[in-house]
Structure formats: C-alpha cells, structure tokens
MILUM-351727 format. One record per residue: x, y, z of N, C-alpha, C in turn. Coordinates in Angstrom, 1 decimal, m for minus. Each point is the difference from the previous one (the first is absolute). Layout:
# residues N
<nX->X, nY->Y, nZ->Z, caX->X, caY->Y, caZ->Z, cX->X, cY->Y, cZ->Z> .
...
//
This chain:
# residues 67
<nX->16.8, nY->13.1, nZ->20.2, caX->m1.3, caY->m0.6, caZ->0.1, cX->m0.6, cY->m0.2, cZ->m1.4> .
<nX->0.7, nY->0.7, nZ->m1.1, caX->m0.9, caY->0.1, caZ->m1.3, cX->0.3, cY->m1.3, cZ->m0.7> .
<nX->1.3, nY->m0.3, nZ->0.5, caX->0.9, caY->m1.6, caZ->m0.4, cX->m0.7, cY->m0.8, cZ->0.0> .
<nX->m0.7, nY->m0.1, nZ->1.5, caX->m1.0, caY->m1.5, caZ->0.7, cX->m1.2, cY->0.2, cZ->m0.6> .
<nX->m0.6, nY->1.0, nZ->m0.4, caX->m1.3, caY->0.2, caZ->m1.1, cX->0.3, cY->m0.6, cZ->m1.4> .
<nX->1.0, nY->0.5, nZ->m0.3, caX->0.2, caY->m0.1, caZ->m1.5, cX->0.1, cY->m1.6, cZ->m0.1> .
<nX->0.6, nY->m0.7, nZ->1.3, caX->0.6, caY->m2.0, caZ->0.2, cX->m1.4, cY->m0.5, cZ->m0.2> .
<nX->m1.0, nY->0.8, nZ->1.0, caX->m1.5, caY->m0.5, caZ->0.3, cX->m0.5, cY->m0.3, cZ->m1.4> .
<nX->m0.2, nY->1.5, nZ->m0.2, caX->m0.9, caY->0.0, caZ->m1.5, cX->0.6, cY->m0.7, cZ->m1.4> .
<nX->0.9, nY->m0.7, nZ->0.1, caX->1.3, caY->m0.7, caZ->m1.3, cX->m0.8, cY->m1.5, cZ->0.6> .
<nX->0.4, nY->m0.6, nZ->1.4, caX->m0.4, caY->m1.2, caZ->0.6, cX->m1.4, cY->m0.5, cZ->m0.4> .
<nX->m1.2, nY->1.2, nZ->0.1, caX->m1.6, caY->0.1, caZ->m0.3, cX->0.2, cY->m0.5, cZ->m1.3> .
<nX->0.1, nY->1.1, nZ->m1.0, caX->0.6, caY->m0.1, caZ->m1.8, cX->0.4, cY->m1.2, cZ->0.2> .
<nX->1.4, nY->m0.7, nZ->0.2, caX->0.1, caY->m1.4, caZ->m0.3, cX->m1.1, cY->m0.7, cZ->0.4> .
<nX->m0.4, nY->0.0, nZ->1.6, caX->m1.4, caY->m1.0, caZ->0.1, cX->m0.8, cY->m0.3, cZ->m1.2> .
<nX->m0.4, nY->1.7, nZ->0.0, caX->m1.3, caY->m0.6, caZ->m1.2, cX->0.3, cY->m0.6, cZ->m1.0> .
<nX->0.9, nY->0.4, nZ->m0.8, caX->0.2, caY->m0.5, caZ->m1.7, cX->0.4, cY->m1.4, cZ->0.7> .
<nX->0.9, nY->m0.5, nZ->1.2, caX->0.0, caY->m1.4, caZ->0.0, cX->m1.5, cY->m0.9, cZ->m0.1> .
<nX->m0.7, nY->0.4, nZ->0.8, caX->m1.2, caY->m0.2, caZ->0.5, cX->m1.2, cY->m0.4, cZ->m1.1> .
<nX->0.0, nY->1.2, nZ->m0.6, caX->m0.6, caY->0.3, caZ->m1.5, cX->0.5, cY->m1.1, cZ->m0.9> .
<nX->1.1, nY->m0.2, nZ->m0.4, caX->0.1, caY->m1.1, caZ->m0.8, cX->m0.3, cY->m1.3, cZ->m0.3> .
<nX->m0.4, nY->m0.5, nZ->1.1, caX->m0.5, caY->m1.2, caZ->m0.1, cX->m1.6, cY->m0.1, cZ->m0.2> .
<nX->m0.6, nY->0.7, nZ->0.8, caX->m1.4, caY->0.1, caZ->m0.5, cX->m0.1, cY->0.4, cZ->m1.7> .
<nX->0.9, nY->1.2, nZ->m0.5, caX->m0.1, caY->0.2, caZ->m1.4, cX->0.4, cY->m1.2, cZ->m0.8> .
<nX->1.0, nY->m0.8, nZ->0.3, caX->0.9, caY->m1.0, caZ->m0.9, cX->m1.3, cY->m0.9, cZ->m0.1> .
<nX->m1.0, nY->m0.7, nZ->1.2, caX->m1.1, caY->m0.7, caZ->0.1, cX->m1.0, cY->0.4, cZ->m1.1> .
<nX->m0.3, nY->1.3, nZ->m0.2, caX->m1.0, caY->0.5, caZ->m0.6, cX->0.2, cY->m0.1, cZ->m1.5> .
<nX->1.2, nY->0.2, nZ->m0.4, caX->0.7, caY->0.0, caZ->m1.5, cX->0.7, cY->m1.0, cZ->m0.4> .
<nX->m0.3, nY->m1.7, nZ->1.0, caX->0.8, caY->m1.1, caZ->m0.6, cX->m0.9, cY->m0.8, cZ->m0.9> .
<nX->m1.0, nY->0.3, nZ->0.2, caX->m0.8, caY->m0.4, caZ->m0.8, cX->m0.1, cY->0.3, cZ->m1.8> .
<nX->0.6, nY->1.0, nZ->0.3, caX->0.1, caY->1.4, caZ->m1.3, cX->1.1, cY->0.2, cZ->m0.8> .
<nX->1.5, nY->m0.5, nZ->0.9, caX->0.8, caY->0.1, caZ->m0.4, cX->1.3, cY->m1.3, cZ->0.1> .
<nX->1.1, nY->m0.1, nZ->0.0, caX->0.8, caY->m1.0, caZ->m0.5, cX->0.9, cY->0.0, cZ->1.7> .
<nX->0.1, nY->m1.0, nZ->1.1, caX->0.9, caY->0.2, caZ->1.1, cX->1.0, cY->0.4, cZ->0.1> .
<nX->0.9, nY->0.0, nZ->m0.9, caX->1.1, caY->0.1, caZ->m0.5, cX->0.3, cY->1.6, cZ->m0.5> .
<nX->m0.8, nY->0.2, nZ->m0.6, caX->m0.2, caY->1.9, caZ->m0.5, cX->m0.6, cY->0.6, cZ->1.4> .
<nX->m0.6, nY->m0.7, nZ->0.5, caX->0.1, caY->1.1, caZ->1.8, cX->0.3, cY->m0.4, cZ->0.7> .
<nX->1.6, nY->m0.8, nZ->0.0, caX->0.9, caY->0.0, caZ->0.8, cX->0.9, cY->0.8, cZ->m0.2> .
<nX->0.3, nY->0.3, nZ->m1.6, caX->0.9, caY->0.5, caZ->m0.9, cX->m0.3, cY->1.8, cZ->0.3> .
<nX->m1.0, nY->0.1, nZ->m0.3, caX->m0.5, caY->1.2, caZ->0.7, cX->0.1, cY->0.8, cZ->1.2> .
<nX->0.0, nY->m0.9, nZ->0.7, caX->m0.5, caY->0.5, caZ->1.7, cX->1.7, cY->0.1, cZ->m0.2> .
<nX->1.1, nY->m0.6, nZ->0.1, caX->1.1, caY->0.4, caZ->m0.2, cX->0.4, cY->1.1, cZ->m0.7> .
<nX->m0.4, nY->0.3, nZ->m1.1, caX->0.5, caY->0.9, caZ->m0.8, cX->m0.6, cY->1.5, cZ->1.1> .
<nX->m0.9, nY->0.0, nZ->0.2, caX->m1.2, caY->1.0, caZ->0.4, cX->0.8, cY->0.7, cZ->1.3> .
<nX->0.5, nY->m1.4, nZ->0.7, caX->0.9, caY->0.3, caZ->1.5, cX->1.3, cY->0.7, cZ->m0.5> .
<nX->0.7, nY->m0.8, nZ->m0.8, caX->1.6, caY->0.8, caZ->m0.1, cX->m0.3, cY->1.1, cZ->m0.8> .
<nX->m1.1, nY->0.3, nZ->m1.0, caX->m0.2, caY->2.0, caZ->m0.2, cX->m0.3, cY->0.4, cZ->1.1> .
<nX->m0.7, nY->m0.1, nZ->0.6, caX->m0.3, caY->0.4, caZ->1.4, cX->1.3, cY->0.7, cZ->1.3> .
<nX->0.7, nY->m1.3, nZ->m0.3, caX->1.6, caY->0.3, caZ->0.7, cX->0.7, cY->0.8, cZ->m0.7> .
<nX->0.1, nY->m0.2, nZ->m1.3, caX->0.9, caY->0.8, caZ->m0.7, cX->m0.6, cY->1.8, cZ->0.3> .
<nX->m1.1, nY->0.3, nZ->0.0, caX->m0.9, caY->0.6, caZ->0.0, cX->0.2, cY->1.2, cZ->1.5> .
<nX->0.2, nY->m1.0, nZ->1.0, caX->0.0, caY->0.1, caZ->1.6, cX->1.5, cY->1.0, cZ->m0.3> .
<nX->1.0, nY->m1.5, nZ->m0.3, caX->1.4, caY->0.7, caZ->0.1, cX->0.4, cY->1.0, cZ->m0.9> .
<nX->m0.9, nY->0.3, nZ->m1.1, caX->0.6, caY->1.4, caZ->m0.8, cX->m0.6, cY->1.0, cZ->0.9> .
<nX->m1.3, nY->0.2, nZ->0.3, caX->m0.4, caY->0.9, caZ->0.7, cX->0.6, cY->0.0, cZ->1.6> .
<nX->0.6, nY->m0.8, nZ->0.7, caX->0.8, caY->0.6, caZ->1.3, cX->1.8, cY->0.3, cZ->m1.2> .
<nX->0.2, nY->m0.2, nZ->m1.0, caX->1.5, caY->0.4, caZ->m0.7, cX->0.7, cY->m0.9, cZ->0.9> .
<nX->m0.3, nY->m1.3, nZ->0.0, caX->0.8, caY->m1.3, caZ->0.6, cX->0.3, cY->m0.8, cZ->m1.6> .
<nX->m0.3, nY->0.0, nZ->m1.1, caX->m0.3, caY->m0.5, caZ->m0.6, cX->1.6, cY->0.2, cZ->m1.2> .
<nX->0.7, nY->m1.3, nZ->m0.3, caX->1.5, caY->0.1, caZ->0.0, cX->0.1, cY->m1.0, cZ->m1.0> .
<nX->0.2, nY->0.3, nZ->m2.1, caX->0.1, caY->m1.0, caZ->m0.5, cX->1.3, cY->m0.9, cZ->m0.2> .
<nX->0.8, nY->0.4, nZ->1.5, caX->1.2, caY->m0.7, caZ->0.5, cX->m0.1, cY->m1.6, cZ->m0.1> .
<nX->m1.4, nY->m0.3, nZ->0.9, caX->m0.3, caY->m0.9, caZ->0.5, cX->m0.2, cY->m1.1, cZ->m1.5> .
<nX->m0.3, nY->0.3, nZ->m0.8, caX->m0.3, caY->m0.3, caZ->m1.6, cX->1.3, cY->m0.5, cZ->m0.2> .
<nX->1.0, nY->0.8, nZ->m0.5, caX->1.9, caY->m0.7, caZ->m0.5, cX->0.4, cY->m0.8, cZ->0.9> .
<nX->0.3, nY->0.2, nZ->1.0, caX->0.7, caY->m0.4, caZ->0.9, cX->m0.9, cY->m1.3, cZ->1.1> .
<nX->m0.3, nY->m1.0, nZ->m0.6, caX->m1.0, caY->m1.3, caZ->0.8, cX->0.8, cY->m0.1, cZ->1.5> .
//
C-alpha cells in the first residue's frame, strides 16, 4: 500500500511542476529569451531525473558508453 502512495504523490509532483510551467514561462517571456526557457525547462527536468534515479540507486553510467 506504501507503493500506491508513493505512485499518487510522484503523479501530484509531476502534475504540478507540469502545470506550473506554463503560467511561469508566460510570466518570464517577456523578461527573458524563448529559447533560454526552453533550454532550461529541459535542463531543470533531466537534473530532476538524474536526481529521481540516483536517489531510488537506478541510476547506471552504463547507459552513457554504451548508446
């Protein structure tokens, strides 16, 4: 049962930061370059992942040599 909490509350987390981003990107296109917060919001996501998968110890710089 701690599994299906832990899926819930990951699913929420993705919601929001999906969610959130677009109203932010709106607010700061005016301020900033489209291109640098597209560049961004990418970069921000795969620390994020890298981030996720070191912390469950899924995280394998296999996947790096070997394409």
């Amino acid at each position: 049962m701690a599994s299906r909490r832990r899926d819930y509350a990951l699913i929420l987390l993705a919601s929001v930061f999906w969610g959130t981003s677009f109203p932010a990107s709106k607010l700061v296109v005016g301020e900033a370059d489209p291109l640098f917060l597209a560049t961004a919001r990418v970069a921000i996501g795969a620390l994020l992942g890298f981030a996720v998968l070191a912390g469950m110890r899924r995280f394998d710089l296999g996947v790096f040599r070997n394409p």
